[in-house]
C-alpha positions in Angstrom: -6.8 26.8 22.8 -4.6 24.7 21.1 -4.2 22.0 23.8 -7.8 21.9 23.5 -8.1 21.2 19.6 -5.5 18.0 20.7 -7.2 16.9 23.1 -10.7 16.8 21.1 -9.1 15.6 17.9 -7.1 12.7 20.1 -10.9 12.0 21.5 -12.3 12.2 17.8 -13.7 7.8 16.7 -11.2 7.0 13.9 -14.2 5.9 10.7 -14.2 2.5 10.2 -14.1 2.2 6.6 -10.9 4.2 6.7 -12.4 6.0 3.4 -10.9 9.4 2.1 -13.9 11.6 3.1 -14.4 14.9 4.1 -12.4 16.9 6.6 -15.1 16.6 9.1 -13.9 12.8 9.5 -10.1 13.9 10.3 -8.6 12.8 13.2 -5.0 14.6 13.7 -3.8 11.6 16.0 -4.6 7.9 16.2 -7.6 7.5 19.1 -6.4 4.0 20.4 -2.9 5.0 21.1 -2.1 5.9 25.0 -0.5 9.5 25.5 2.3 8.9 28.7 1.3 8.9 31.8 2.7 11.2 34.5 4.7 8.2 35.8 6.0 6.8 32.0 9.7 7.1 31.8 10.3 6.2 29.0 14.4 6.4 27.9 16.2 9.1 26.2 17.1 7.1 22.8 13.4 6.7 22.3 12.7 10.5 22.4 15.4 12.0 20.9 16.8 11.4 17.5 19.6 12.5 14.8 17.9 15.1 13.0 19.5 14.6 8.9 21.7 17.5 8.6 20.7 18.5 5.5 17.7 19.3 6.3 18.0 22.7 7.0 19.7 23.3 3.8 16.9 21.4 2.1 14.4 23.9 3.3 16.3 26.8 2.2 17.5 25.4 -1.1 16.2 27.8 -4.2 13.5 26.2 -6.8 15.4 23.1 -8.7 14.8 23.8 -12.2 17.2 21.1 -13.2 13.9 18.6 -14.9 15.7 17.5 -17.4 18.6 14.5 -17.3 21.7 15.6 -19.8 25.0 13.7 -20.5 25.9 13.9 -17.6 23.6 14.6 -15.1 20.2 17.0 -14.2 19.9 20.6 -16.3 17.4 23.0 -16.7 14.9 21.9 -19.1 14.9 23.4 -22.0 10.9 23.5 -22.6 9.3 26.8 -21.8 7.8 26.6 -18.6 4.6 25.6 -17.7 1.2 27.8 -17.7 -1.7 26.7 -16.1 -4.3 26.9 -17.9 -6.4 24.4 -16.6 -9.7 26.9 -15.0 -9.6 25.1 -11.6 -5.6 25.4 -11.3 -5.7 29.0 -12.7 -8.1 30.6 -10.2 -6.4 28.7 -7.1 -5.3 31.1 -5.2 -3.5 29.5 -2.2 -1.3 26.6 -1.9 -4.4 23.8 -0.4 -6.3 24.9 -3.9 -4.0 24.1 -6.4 -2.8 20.6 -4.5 -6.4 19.8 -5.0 -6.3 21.0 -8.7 -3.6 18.8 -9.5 -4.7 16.1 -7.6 -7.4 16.0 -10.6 -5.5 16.1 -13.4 -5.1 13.2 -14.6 -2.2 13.0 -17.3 1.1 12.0 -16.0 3.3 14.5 -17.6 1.3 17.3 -17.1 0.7 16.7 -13.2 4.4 16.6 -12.8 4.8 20.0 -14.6 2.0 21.5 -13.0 3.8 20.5 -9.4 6.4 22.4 -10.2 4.3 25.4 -11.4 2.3 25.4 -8.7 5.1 24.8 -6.0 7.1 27.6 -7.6 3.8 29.9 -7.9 3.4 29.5 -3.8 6.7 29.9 -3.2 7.7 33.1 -5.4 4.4 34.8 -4.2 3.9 34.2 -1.0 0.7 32.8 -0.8 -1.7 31.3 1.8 -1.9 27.9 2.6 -5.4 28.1 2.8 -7.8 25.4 3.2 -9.3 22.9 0.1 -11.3 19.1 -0.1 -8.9 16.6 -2.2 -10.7 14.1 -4.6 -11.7 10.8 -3.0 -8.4 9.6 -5.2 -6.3 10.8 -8.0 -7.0 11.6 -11.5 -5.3 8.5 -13.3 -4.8 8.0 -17.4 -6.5 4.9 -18.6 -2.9 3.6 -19.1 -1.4 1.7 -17.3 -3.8 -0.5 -16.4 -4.2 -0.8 -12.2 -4.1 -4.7 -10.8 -3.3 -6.0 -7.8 0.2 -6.5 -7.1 0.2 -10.0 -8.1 -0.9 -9.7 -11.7 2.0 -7.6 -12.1 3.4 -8.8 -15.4 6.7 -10.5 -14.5 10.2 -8.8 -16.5 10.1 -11.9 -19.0 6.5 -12.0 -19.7 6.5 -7.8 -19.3 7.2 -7.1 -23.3 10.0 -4.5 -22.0 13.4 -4.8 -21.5 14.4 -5.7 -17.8 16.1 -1.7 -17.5 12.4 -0.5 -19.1 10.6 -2.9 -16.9 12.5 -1.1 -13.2 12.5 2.3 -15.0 8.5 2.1 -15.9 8.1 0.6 -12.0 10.4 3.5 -10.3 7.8 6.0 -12.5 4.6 4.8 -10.9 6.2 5.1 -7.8 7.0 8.3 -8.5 3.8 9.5 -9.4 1.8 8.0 -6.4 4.8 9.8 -4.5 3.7 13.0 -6.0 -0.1 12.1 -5.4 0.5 11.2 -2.0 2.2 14.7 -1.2 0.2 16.7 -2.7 -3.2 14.9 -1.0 -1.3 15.5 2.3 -0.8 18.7 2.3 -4.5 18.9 1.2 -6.4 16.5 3.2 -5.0 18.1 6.5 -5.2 21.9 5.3 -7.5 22.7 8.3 -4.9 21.9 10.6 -2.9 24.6 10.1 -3.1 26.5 13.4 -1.5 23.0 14.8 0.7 21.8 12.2 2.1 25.1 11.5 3.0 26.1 7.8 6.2 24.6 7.6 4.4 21.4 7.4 2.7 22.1 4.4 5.9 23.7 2.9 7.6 20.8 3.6 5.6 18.3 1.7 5.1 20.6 -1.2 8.7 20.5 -1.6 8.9 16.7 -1.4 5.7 16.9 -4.3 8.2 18.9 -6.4 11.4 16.5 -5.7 8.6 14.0 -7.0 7.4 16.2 -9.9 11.0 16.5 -11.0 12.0 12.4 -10.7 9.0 11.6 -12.5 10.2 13.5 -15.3 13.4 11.8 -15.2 12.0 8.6 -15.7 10.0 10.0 -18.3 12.1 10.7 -20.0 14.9 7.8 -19.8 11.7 6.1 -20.8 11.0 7.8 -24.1 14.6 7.4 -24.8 14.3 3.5 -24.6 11.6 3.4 -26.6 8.7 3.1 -24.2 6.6 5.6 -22.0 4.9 5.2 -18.9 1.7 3.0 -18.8 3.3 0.5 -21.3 2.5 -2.3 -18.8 0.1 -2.9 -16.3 0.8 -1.5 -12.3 -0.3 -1.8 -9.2 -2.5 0.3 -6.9 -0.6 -0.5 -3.7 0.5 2.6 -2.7 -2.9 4.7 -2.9 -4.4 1.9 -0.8 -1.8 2.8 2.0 -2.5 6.0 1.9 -6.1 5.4 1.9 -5.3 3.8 5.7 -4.3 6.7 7.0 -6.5 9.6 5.5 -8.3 10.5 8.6 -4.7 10.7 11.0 -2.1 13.0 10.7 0.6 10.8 12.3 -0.8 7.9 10.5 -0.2 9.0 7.3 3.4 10.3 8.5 4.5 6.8 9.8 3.3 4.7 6.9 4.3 7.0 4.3 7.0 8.8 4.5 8.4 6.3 7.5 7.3 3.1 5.7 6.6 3.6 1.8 9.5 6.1 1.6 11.8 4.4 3.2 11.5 1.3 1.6 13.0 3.0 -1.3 16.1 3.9 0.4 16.1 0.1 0.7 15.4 -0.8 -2.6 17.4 2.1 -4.3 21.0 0.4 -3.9 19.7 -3.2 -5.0 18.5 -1.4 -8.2 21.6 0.2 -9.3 23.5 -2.4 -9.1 21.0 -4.9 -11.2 21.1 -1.8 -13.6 24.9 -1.8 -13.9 24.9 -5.2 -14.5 22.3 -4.8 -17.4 24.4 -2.5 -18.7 22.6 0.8 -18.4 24.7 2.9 -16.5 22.4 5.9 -17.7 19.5 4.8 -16.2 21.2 3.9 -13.2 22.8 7.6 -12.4 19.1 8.3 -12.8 18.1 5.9 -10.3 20.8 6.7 -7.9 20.2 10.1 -7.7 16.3 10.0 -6.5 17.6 7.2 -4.3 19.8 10.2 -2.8 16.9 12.3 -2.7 14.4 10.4 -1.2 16.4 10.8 1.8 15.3 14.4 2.7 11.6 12.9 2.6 12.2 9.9 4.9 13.8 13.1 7.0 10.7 15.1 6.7 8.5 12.3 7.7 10.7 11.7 11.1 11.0 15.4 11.5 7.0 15.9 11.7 6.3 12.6 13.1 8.5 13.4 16.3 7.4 16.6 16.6 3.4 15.3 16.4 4.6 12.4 19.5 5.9 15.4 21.4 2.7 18.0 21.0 0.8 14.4 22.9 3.4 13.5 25.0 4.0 10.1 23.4 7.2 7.8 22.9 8.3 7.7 19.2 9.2 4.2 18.9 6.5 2.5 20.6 3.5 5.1 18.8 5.1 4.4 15.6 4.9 0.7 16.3 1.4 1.0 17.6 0.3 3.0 14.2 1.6 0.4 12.2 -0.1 -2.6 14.0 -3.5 -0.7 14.5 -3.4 0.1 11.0 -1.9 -3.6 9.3 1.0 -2.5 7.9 4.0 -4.5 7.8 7.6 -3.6 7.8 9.9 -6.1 6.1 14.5 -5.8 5.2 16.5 -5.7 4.1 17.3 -2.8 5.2 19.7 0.1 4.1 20.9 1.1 7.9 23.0 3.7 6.4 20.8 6.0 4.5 17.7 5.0 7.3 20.4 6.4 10.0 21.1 9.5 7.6 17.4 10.1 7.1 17.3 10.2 11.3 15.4 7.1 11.6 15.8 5.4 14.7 16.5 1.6 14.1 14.8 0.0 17.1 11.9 2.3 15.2 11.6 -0.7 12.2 14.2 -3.0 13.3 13.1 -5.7 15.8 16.5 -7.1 15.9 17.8 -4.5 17.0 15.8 -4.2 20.3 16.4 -8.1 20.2 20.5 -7.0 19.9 19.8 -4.3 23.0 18.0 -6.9 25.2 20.7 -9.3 24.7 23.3 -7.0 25.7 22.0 -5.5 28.8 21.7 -9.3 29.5 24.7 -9.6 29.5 26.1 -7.1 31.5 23.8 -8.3 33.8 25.1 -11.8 34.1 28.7 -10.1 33.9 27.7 -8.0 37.1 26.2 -11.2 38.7 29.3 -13.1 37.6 32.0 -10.3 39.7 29.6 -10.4 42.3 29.6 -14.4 43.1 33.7 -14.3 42.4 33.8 -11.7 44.9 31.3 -13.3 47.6 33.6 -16.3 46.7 36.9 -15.0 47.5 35.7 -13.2 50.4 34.4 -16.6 52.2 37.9 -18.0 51.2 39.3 -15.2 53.2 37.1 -15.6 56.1 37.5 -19.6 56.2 39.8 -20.7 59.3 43.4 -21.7 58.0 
């Protein structure tokens, strides 16, 4: 039965508008992309990979309760927790509901909290999953103002301080990130039977790793003197995930794979601007979701991998085919080392490195050819009449 659900969702017409609609839209695979043929071979670095090894430990790690940032590094926050008491939150009762609830709430602070509430309320009572309709996009606050990312305010012209101006950037980021997990594990809630619930336990977790940065940078924010919306943002982020809100494994290779991983890439570059500005605060922040974010990059692989294998399809080349089909662009520098702990694949993202593996199996090639001819040459030498 389940072989048969692939094959009709593989079959399903990917919408053209590419709108977040209703479930009945969903693909759980990209249409235009080839399962293998019985006579593919394809080679054994493109369908296995280096699984992070924390992941594991990530799954089975108890609720983080550590939301706020102290002296020296994350505590419990002191605030009592969190009751919902939003109606639509408070009579949720499975997992799919309250994503959707939260998904409509529209204050910053609060969504974060509520993350963790509802994340902690699944998790300590072992509910459902269960099945729920996201919004067609997030609850926002009327600040900050959305533009495109062009009309992004440069640091100078900003009115914040340049450790304000990457603090107040890192929290939008943050909050899309907790958007975008939350509407994941929503949007594709009547896939259970094929995704299985780890899936959805998964990205509930990385919507409460998200919950709990957000607050961070909250919070370093209020401590500078600003708060989040004090400058204008961009929208870039929800329009990516817009792309992929009809395909499972698009939305796993150009989030987590693409968007999330570009922070592992951009994580280091900010400390160090941050050191140099003198906030070594802020930085510590900033290093440690950089640290973080490596579990979801790890997720995304994890899931992703395991979607190629249900269809029988090559990693690499599906993942490159999802992000052509879909006009998304990969660009470095890249951070290899925390891309290679996440168990990201480089010739995944990294055309060089295919370039770098072509070259080389040239040249053992022409250093085969080469013994060859020196051989054929000193046997005709041997054979010549003295």
């Amino acid at each position: 039965m389940q072989h048969l659900q692939l094959r009709y969702m593989l079959s399903t017409t990917r919408t053209t508008t590419r709108r977040c609609g209703r479930n009945s839209n969903l693909s759980l695979y990209s249409s235009t992309i080839k399962p293998l043929s019985s006579t593919s071979s394809p080679s054994s670095s493109s369908l296995h990979y280096q699984q992070w090894s924390g992941l594991k430990s990530w799954r089975e790690s108890p609720l983080n309760e550590n939301r706020t940032w102290g002296p020296t590094g994350p505590i419990p926050s002191p605030e009592p927790s969190i009751e919902a008491d939003d109606g639509l939150l408070a009579a949720a009762s499975s997992l799919a509901e309250m994503g959707a609830a939260i998904l409509s709430t529209s204050n910053p602070l609060a969504k974060s909290k509520l993350s963790h509430w509802a994340y902690s309320r699944w998790r300590r009572h072992n509910l459902p999953v269960g099945v729920a309709e996201p919004p067609s996009r997030p609850a926002r606050p009327s600040k900050p103002q959305l533009v495109s990312p062009k009309e992004v305010p440069a640091p100078k012209i900003s009115g914040l301080p340049l450790n304000a101006y990457m603090l107040h950037n890192l929290a939008h980021v943050e909050l899309n990130a907790i958007d975008l997990a939350w509407d994941t594990v929503v949007r594709f809630s009547p896939y259970i039977e094929i995704l299985g619930e780890g899936f959805y336990a998964d990205f509930a977790h990385v919507a409460d790793d998200e919950s709990r940065h957000f607050a961070w940078c909250s919070q370093r924010l209020s401590e500078l003197g600003f708060r989040y919306g004090d400058m204008p943002a961009h929208n870039l982020l929800w329009r990516e995930c817009e792309k992929s809100s009809d395909n499972v494994s698009a939305r796993l290779a150009v989030i987590p794979l693409v968007q999330e991983a570009r922070g592992l890439d951009a994580g280091p570059r900010l400390v160090q601007k941050l050191v140099g500005f003198g906030d070594c605060r802020t930085s510590s922040i900033v290093e440690r979701i950089a640290d973080e974010e490596v579990a979801h990059v790890a997720v995304g692989v994890y899931w992703f991998v395991d979607a190629c294998r249900k269809m029988g399809r090559v990693p690499c080349s599906t993942f490159k085919d999802i992000l052509k089909e879909y006009n998304v662009e990969i660009k470095g520098p890249f951070n290899y080392s925390a891309r290679d702990e996440a168990g990201m694949p480089r010739d995944w993202y990294d055309a060089s490195k295919h370039e770098e593996d072509k070259n080389k199996r040239l040249s053992q090639v022409y250093d085969r050819l080469a013994c060859i001819i020196s051989m054929e040459n000193e046997n005709s030498s041997l054979n010549k009449p003295p």
